[in-house]
C-alpha angles and dihedrals in degrees: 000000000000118000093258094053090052091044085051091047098056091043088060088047093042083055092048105046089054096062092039079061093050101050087051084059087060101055089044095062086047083050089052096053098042105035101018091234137044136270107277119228093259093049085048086056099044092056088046093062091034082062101039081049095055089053090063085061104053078049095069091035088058084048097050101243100101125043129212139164119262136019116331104198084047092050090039086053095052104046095043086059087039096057089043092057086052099052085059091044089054097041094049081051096049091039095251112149095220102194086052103043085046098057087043088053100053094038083049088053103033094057094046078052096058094043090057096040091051089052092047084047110097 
């Protein structure tokens, strides 16, 4: 990846991961009518895995294994996004700059891939 595709890349994720924050403020004002506080870090993450384990579910419902009611691609949409925005939501609460981490991550990855990949190639 060149530099102006990962700048790029961290831009998209910059962008998303401040509406994913504003969307959090939002609930936290809804949290502050309806309970008086905020969702505390272990409630966000539990929401978090109640939602990824939702989308092994729809897994298994696209694949015919698992039935539920309603549209599966839509559902599988929504709760993919879903448990994205978490994941900004938990990593601004936990002081992980996501774009960053993420770009470390897959170069991280990407060059272990190639390594292996040169030493698999004859």
């Amino acid at each position: 990846m060149n530099e102006k595709q990962a700048h790029d890349d961290r831009a998209g994720l910059v962008e998303a991961e401040d509406r994913a924050l504003r969307v959090r403020a939002q609930y936290e004002q809804v949290e502050q009518q309806v309970l008086g506080r905020t969702w505390t870090l272990p409630e966000l993450a539990i929401g978090f895995t109640n939602d990824a384990a939702y989308v092994g579910r729809l897994v298994l419902a696209a694949e015919r294994t698992w039935g539920i009611d309603g549209d599966v691609d839509a559902e599988l949409r929504h709760k993919l996004a879903e448990c994205l925005w978490w994941v900004f939501v938990l990593a601004d609460r936990l002081d992980v700059d996501m774009p960053e981490a993420y770009a470390a991550t897959m170069d991280r990855i990407g060059d272990g891939l190639e390594r292996t990949l040169r030493g698999n190639t004859p």
